[in-house]
Structure formats: structure tokens, C-alpha cells
N, C-alpha and C positions, 0 to 999 in steps of 0.2 A: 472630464466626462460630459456628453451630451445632456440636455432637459431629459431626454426619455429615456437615458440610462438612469440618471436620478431618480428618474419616476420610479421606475422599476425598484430600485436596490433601497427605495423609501419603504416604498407596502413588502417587500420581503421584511424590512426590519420593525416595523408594523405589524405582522402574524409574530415575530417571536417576540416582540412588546407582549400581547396578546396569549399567547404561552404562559408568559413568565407570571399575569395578572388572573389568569383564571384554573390554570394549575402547579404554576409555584415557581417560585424565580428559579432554585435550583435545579429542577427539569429543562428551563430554559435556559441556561447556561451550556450544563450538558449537551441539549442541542445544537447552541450554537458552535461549541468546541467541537463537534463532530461535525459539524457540518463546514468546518474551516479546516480539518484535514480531509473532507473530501472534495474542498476545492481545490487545495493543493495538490490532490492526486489529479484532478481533472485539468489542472493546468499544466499536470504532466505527458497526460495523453493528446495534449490539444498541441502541445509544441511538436510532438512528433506528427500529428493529423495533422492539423489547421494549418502549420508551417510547413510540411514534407508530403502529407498524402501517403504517410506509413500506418499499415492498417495493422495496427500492434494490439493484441488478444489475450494478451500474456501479462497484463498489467498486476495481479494477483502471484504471481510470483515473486516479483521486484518487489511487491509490498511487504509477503510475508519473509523475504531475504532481508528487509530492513528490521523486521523487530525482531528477526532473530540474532542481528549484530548489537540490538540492545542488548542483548541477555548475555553475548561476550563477552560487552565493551563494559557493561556496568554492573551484573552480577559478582556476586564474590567467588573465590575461586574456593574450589571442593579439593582443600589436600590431599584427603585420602585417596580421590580418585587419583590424581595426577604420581602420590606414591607409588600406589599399585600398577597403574597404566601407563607412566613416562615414558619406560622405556619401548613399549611396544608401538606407543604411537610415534617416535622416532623413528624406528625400526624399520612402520611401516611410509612414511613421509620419505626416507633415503631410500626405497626398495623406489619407491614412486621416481626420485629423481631419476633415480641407475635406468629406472627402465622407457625414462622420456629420452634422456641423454641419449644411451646402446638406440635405439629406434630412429631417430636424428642421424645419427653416424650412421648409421647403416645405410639410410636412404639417403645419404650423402655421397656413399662409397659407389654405393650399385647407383648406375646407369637408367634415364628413365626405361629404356629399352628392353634392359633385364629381366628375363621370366623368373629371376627368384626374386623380385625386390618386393611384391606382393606376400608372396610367401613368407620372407624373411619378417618381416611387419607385421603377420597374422600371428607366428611362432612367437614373436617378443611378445606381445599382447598377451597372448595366454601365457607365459610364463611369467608375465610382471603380474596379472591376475592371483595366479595361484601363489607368487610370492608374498603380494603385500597382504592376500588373505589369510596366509600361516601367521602372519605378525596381529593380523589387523583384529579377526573376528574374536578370538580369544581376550583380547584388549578390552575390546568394546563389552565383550560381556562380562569379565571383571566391574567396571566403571559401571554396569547398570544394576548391577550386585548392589552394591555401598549403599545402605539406607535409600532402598527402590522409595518408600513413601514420601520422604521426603528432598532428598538430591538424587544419586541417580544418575548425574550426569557431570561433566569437568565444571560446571562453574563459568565465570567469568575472569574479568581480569579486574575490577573491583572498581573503575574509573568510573568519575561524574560522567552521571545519565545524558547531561548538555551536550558531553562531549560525542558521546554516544549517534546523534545527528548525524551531522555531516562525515561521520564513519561511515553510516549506514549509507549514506549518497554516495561515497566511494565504492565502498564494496558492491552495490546496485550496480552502478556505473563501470564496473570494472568487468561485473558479471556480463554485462550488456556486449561489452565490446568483443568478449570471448564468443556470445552467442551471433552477435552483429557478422564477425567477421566468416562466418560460416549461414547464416541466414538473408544475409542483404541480400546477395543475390537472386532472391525469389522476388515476384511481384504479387501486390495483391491477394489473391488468395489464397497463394501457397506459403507468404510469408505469415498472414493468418492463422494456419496451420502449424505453422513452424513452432512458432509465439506461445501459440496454446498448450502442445507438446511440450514445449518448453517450459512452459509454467508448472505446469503436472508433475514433472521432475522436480522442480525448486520445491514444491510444496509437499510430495512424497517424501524427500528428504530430511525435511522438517517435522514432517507429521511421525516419521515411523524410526528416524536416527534416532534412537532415544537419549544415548549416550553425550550426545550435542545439543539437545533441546528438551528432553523428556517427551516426547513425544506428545501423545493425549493425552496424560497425564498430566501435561501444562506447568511452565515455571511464573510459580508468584511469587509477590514481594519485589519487583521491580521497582529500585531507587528512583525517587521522586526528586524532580527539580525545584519543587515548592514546596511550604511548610506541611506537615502532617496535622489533621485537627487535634490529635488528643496530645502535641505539644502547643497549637495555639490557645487552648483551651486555660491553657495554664502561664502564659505570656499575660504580664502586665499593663503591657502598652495596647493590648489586643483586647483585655478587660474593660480596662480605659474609653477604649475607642469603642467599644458596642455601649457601655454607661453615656457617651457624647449624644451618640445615635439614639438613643433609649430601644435600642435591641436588649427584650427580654433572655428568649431563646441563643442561649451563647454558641450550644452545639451547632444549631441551624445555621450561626453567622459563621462559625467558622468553615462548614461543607461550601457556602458561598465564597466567602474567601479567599478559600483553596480553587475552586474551579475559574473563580474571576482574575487568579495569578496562570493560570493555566489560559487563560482567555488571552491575556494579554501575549505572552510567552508564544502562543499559534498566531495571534494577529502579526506579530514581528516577524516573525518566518515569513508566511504568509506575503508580507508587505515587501522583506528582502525579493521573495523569490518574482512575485511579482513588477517591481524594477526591472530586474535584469532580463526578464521576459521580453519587457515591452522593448528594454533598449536593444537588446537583439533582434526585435522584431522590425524595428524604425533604421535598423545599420541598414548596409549593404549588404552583410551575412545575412540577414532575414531578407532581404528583397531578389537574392540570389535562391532562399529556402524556396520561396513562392514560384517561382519561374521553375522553378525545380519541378515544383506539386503542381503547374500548370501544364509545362509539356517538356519532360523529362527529355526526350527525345532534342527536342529545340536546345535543350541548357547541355546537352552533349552536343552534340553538333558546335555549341561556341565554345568546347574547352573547359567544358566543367566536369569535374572529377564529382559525378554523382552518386555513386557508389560511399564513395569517402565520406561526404557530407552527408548521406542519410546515417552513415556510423555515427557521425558527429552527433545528430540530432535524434540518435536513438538512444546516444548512451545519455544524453542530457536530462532527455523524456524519460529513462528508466531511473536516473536519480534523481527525480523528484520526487519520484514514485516511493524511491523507496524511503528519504526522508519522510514522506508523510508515513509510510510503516509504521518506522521508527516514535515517531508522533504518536501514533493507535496505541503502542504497544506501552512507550513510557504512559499515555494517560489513560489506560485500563488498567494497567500497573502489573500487569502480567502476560503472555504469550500462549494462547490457543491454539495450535496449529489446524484443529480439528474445523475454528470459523471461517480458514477462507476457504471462499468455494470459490474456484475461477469465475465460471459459466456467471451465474448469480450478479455476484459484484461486479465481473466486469460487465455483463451487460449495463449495471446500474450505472458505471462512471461515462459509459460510451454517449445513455441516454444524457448526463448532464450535460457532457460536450456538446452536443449532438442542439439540446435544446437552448441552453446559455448563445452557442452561434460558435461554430468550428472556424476558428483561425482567427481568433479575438480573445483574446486575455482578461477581459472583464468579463466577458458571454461566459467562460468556461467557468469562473469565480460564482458568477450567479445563478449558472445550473448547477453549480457543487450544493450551491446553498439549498436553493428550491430542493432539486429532487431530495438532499439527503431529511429536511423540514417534511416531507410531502411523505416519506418512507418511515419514519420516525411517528407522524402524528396520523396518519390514514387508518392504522388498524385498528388501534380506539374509539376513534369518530366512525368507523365502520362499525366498531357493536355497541357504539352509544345510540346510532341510527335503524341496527335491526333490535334492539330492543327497545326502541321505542313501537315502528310499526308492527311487533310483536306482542305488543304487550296488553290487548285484546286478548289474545289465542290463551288455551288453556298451558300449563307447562307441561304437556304430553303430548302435546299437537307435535305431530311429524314435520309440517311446515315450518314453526317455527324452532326446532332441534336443526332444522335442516340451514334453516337460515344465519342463524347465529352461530352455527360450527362453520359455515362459510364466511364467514366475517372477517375471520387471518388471512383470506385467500385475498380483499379489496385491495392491498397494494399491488398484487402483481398488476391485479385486473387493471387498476389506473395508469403504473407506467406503461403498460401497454397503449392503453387509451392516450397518451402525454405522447409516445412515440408515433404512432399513427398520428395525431392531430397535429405534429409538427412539421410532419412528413408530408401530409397535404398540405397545412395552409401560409406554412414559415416554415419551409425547408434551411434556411440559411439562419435558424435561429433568433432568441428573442434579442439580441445585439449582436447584426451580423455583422461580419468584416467590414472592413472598407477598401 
């Protein structure tokens, strides 16, 4: 890294020193762990932007597609349901193949030319429709039956949470190429569109399948990759080691503890996924990506399959995306479907890119940090400051009711203000390319 990269990533680590010293190391922690999976997602968006010039909108879906593979991959599985429901969800899974297969065949048989092969294809569709809904909706409503308060739904499949990761980068990754190979073909703002739409759907799904997720309802108790405090609490060697330190507070050192094995555990990720970043960025594949995102038109004309290659780098970009899910969801320890909001987050991850420096892998790292630090600590320091210049006023004064119920609103107001000032004065970001 440059001097003035270091400068930079010094006073970021400097405000969270600062944090940790004047409202509690474990606050700061948590921040920092949060703000290391939203570099990771922002260095997911930035490989599809900063390397391709893919304006992907959709990034809230791939997210929540990732934590919802933790709760497959690492939740225990609900026998009951699976008793009751096996056979219907077979039932309906094989109605699903019969009627991909019959539809293939058919528009294999009939002729493009064919005035029934449209028809033919409409006819399958509703009839695999009304098929695998006789098997499906009855199923699902059984399995939401089964102790609605607390399962409700099939479970998982019981495997370590670890492993759980790079699942969810597959399945992200796989979703991608399904949506890829039907959306690349738009430019710009209609791929924009696409993305969005498409997110809407992933997280519809999520939010309202209940039978697969519990819906609002929310699945807790996500297995942890790290110790639990109320068994550190009771470890010897952990006794030991806070009596070396002369830590009174045992419960406080273990909630550290636990979050600084979490810290470490996202800086590894983190650090993998960054490697591979940059070495793909310094190949030839990356200097093919760029020429790509510079004049698309030029890197066709010399024989580049750019179609192919934006697949390439979108399914890349949506499985990062969705590993950091994955991240959110094991270290919240449970699955909200109701927190993502497209619109919201994704705007927030676009301003990191956006601000860190689009098409630079440290830039995207250091506006994951900033903005997510800036989003985290602005709405306190916002009613730490209208109650102070309030606090003159009587506690009936209109002005100041008015001022301090506005005080939640100071982060929108800033990343706006962060976006616009970037916009003017550092378009290319605080570490722009090179």
C-alpha cells in the first residue's frame, strides 16, 4: 500500500480505538466485525463495478440467499416435519423434473417455425403449475403446522456453521448464473432493473416461505463457530487467563472474547477473499475485465466473448456477496428475513464502493469500513448533539420535540451529504484506481 493509503486506514483504526475507549471495547468490536462483512460485501460489488461496469442492484438478495443457506446447512433438521412432509415434497420435486423434461422435449420436437410450439409450452406450464401445487401447498402447510412457535419449518441439515460459508458462495454463485444467463444481455439500466426485480423475488421468498425459513418469524439459535460465554465462563484455562490479566468482570471478558474470535475468523475471510481479488485484478483476466468496462464494444470487435465474462464476474461478485450473508447471519446468530431491505442497504454498499474508489480493492475495503463506522455511530452523536443545543429549551418546547425526534433521520442526511461530496470533489474515490 501507498503512504496515503496508510494514512487513511490509520485514522479509520484510530475512530475505532476511540469507540472502544470511550464507550466500551465491546461496542467496538461489534463494530468492527460489522464493518468487516460489509467490506466484504463491498468488495463484492466492486468486482462486478470497478472490474466490469456491471451496475448490479440486486446485491440484498444474494445476501439474504446466503444466510438463508446457513440455516440449511447448519440448523438441525425438524423430523417431524420431514415425517409428515417427505413424501410431498418428493412428489412435488419429481412433478418439477417431469414437467422441465416434457417442455425440453417438446420444443425439441416442434420446429422453431411451429405455430403450436408456443402453445405447447404455455399448456405444460400450467399443467406442471397445477401439478406440483396439488402435492406442494398441502405439504408446506402441514410443516408450518408442527410447533408454528417454535420450528415450523424442515430444519437444516445439522453440519458445522464453517462449513456453512462457502456453501452459501456456491448457492449465491449458482443463483447468479441462473439469473446471469437471462439478464446479461441488458445494459445498464435495464440490467439495473433486472437485478432489483430480482432481488425482490430472492427475499420474498425468504421473508414469506415460511415452511423453508419461518418467515418473520425468524430462525434463532444459529450454531456458532466460537465458544459460547456461559461455557467460557466456566473453562479453567479462561479463569486463569482473565486472574493473569487481573480482569475482574469475567462475564464482560468472555462477550470480548467471543466477539475478538469472531474478529479474527472475518479478518481471515476477509484477507483470503482479498488475495484473490487483487490477483485476478494484476492477471490478464483482470486487465481483459477493464478493457471490457472501458469500451465493451472495442474488446468485441478483438474477439472477446463479453457476454461470457460479465457471467463470469457476476457470479464471482454475487458470491461474495453472499458469503458475507452467510457471515451476518452466523454472527447475529439468527436469520430476519424482515432486515433486508434492498433499496436501503444496497444503496449504503454502492456509497462505500463508490467512496473507498470503484475498481480498487483496498478503496472498496475502506469504504465498507468508513461508511458502515459512520452508519453505526452518527445517530447517537446526532442526539448527543441535539440535546445538547436543546437543552436550554423547556421539555415542551415544540423546537426542541421536533429536533430530537429528528436526530434518527442524521444518518440518512450524512450519507447523502458523503455521496454528493464525493461526487463533486473525488469522484474516483478516497483510493482511486490506478
Amino acid at each position: 500500500m501507498t503512504k496515503h493509503v496508510t494514512i487513511v486506514y490509520c485514522i479509520t483504526a484510530i475512530a475505532l480505538l476511540a469507540v472502544g475507549l470511550f464507550q466500551g471495547w465491546s461496542i467496538a468490536l461489534n463494530i468492527f466485525n460489522l464493518c468487516i462483512i460489509s467490506a466484504i460485501t463491498a468488495l463484492g460489488v466492486n468486482i462486478q463495478w470497478g472490474y466490469a461496469g456491471l451496475f448490479n442492484v440486486g446485491v440484498m438478495g444474494f445476501t439474504a440467499l446466503g444466510a438463508l443457506t446457513v440455516v440449511l446447512v447448519s440448523m438441525p433438521k425438524v423430523q417431524q416435519a420431514w415425517l409428515v412432509a417427505g413424501n410431498g415434497l418428493a412428489l412435488s420435486f419429481l412433478s418439477l423434473i417431469a414437467i422441465v423434461f416434457f417442455i425440453i422435449l417438446v420444443r425439441s420436437l416442434l420446429p422453431l417455425t411451429s405455430r403450436f410450439r408456443l402453445p405447447a409450452t404455455i399448456a405444460l406450464l400450467v399443467i406442471g403449475y397445477l401439478l406440483i401445487g396439488h402435492f406442494f401447498l398441502p405439504t408446506t402447510k402441514k410443516i408450518e403446522s408442527i410447533n408454528p412457535i417454535l420450528s415450523g419449518y424442515l430444519g437444516g441439515m445439522g453440519l458445522p456453521v464453517l462449513l456453512s460459508w462457502p456453501i452459501a458462495g456456491m448457492v449465491a454463485g449458482l443463483a447468479a448464473w441462473l439469473i446471469g444467463k437471462v439478464s446479461l444481455g441488458l445494459r445498464a439500466d435495464y440490467l439495473a432493473i433486472a437485478t432489483l426485480g430480482i432481488s425482490d423475488i430472492i427475499i420474498a421468498i425468504v421473508k414469506y416461505e415460511e415452511w423453508l425459513s419461518r418467515g418473520v418469524r425468524n430462525v434463532t439459535g444459529i450454531p456458532r463457530p466460537v465458544p459460547y460465554e456461559v461455557n467460557l465462563v466456566d473453562l479453567s484455562w479462561f479463569i486463569s487467563l482473565t486472574h493473569f490479566l487481573g480482569i475482574i468482570d469475567i462475564n464482560n471478558a468472555a462477550s470480548l472474547f467471543v466477539k475478538l474470535c469472531y474478529s479474527i475468523l472475518f479478518v481471515t475471510v476477509l484477507a483470503i477473499i482479498l488475495w484473490f481479488s487483487e490477483m485476478a485484478l494484476k492477471s490478464p483476466w483482470g486487465r481483459m475485465m477493464r478493457a471490457i468496462r472501458d469500451n465493451r464494444d472495442a474488446a468485441e470487435a478483438m474477439g472477446k466473448d463479453v457476454n461470457a465474462r460479465y457471467l463470469q464476474v457476476f457470479i464471482l461478485g454475487c458470491a461474495i456477496c453472499g458469503v458475507a450473508g452467510a457471515m451476518l447471519a452466523t454472527f447475529e446468530g439468527q436469520l430476519t428475513p424482515a432486515s433486508y431491505i434492498p433499496l436501503r442497504f444496497t444503496f449504503l454498499i454502492w456509497v462505500m464502493v463508490i467512496l473507498g474508489g470503484s475498481g480498487n480493492n483496498w478503496g472498496a475495503i475502506l469504504g465498507g469500513v468508513i461508511i458502515w463506522f459512520l452508519w453505526v455511530e452518527v445517530e447517537p452523536m446526532g442526539n448527543w448533539f441535539m440535546s445538547i443545543i436543546t437543552i436550554n429549551l423547556s421539555k415542551n418546547s415544540a423546537i426542541a420535540t421536533h429536533l430530537i425526534a429528528g436526530a434518527s433521520y442524521t444518518r440518512y442526511l450524512l450519507m447523502g451529504i458523503i455521496l454528493l461530496l464525493v461526487m463533486r470533489f473525488a469522484p474516483k474515490g478516497i483510493i482511486p484506481a490506478r
